[in-house]
C-alpha positions as CSV (number, residue, x, y, z in Angstrom):
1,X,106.5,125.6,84.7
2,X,103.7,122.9,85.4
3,X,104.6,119.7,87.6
4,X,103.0,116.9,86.7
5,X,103.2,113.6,88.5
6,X,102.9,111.0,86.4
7,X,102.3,107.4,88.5
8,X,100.7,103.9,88.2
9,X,100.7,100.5,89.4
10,X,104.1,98.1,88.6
11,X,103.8,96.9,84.8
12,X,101.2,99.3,84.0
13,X,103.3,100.9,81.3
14,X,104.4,103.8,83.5
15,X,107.4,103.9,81.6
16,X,106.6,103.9,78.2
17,X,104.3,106.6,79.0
18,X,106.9,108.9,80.1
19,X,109.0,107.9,76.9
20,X,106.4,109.1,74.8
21,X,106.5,112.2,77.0
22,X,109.9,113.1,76.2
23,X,109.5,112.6,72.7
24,X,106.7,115.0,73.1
25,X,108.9,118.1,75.0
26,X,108.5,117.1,78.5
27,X,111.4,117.3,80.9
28,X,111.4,113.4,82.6
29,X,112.7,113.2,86.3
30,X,112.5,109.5,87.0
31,X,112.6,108.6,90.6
32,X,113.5,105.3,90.2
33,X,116.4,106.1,88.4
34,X,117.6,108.6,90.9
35,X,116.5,106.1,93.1
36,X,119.4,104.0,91.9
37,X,121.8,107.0,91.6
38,X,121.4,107.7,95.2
39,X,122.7,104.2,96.3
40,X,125.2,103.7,93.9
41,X,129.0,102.5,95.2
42,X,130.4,105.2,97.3
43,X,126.8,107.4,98.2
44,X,126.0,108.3,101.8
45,X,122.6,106.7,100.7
46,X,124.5,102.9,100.1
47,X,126.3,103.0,103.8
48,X,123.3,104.0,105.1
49,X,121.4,101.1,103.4
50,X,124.4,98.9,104.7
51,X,124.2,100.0,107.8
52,X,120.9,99.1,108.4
53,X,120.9,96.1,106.2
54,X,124.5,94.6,106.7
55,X,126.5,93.9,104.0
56,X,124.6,90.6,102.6
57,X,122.2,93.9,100.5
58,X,125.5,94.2,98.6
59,X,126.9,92.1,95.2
60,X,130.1,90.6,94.9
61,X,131.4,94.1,93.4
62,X,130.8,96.1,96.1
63,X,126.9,97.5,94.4
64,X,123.8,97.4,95.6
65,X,122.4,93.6,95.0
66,X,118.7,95.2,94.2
67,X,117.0,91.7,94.2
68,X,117.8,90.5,97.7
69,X,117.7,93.5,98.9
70,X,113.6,93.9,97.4
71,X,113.0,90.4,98.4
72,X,114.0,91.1,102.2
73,X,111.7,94.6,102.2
74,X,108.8,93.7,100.2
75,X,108.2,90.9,102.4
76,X,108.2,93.7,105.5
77,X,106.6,96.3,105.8
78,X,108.7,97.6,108.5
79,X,112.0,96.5,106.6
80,X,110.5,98.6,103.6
81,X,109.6,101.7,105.9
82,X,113.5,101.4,106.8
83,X,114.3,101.4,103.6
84,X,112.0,103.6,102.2
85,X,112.9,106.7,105.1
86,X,117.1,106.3,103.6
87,X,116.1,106.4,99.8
88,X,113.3,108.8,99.5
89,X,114.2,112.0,101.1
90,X,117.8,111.6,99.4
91,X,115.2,111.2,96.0
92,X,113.3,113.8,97.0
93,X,116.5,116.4,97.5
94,X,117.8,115.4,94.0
95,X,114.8,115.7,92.4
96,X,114.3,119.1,93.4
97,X,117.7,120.2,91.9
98,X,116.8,118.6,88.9
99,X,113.5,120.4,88.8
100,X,115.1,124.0,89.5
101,X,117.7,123.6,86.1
102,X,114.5,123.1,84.0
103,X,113.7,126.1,82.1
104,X,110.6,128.2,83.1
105,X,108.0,127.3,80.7
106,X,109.1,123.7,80.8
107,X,106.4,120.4,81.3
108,X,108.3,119.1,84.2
109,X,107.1,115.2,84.7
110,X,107.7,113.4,87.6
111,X,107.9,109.7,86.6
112,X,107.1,108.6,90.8
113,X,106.3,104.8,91.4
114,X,104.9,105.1,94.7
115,X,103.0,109.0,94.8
116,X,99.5,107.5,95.9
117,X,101.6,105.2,98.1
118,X,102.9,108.5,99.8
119,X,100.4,110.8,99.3
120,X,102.7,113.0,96.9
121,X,99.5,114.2,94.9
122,X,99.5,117.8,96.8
123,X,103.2,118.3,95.5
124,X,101.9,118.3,91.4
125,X,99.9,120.6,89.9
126,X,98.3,117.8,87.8
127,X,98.5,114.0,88.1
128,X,98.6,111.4,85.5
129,X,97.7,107.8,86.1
130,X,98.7,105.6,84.0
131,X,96.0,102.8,84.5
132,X,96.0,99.3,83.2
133,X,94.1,96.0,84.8
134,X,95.6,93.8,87.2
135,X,95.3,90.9,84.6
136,X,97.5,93.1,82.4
137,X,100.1,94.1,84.9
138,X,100.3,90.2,86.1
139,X,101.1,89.5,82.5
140,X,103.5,91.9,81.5
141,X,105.5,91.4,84.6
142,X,105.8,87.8,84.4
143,X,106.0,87.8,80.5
144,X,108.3,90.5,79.9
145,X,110.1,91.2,83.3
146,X,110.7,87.6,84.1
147,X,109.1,87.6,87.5
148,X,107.3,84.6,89.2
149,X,104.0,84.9,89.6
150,X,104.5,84.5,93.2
151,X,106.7,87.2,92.9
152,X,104.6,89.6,90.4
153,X,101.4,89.4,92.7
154,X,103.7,90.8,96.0
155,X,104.8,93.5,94.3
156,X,101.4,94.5,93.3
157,X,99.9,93.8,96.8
158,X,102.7,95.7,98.0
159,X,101.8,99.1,96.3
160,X,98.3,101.0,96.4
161,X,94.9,99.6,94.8
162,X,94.3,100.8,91.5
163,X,91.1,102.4,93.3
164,X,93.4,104.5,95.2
165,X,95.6,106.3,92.7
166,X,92.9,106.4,90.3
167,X,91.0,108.9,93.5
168,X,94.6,111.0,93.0
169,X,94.1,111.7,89.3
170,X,93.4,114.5,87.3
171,X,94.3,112.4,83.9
172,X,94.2,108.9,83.7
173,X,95.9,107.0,80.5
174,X,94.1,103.9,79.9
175,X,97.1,101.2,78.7
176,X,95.1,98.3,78.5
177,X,95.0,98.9,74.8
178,X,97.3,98.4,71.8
179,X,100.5,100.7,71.4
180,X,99.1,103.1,68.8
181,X,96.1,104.0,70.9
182,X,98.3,105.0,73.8
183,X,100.8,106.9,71.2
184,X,97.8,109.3,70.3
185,X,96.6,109.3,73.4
186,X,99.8,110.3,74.5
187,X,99.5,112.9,72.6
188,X,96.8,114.4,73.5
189,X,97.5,114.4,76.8
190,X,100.4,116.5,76.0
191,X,98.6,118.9,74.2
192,X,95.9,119.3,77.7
193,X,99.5,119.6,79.5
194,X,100.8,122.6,77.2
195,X,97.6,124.5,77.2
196,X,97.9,123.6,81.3
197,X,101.3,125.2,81.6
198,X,100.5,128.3,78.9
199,X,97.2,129.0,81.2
200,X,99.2,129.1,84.5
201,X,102.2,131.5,83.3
């Protein structure tokens, strides 16, 4: 099995990247969607997000209300290091399980927002960056996630420079470029990955 940690920098195109993955034969473990799955109505992980952020984190149906919750941690570090020390190591538990049901000549990506952040890189045997320039990310967040530009430029300053996970990478996947570059290469990024996981059986 070869771990790969696949990262970059909010409205980078992290996502598509690890959708192109898949399509390729990669087993995806997304974080932020565990992420979710660990605070959903009725976890451990939600009352213990209530409990240390009282019930105005939660929406009218009893959920986690992501937004106000985000806007009261990003804006504090110390409200996001609370946060951050309820959700991750419940991620970092599941993620694990995940990981072990995957068969044993599997490309196991970890789609994982925040690895420079936490200095994850020793955990992969290879990482992938998925780099694009701040001018990008600005755009695509604001264009196609809907986010103020006030809002768009905190949760970039909130993250790591683009300096720092690029020191963390062993691949980096320029996405400052139209989708059919990136599909190929996607592609062969996979195929570096394979030969990677063949090599270390």
């Amino acid at each position: 099995m070869l771990k790969v940690g696949l990262t970059g920098g909010i409205g980078a195109g992290k996502s598509e990247v690890s959708r192109l993955l898949v399509e390729q034969g990669a087993v995806l473990i997304d974080a932020d969607r565990i992420a979710r799955e660990v605070v959903a109505p009725g976890t451990p992980g939600l009352a213990a997000v209530v409990e240390a952020f009282g019930t105005e984190v939660l929406a009218g149906d009893g959920s986690l209300d992501r937004p106000k919750l985000g806007s009261i941690v990003f804006a504090d570090p110390d409200k996001l290091a609370v946060l951050n020390g309820i959700v991750h190591p419940l991620v970092g538990a599941r993620s694990r399980e995940l990981e072990s049901a995957a068969a044993e000549d599997a490309v196991v990506v970890h789609d994982v927002p925040l690895l420079a952040e936490n200095g994850l890189a020793p955990l992969y045997d290879v990482v992938v960056v998925v780099d694009a320039s701040p001018e990008t990310q600005l755009d695509r967040l604001v264009r196609l996630r809907g986010m103020t530009e006030q809002d768009a430029r905190a949760r970039m300053a909130a993250q790591a420079t683009r300096e720092k996970r690029l020191e963390i990478a062993d691949i980096v996947i320029d996405n400052d470029v139209p989708l059919e570059e990136l599909q190929a290469r996607v592609r062969e990024v996979w195929t570096d990955l394979v030969g990677r996981a063949q090599a270390s059986r």
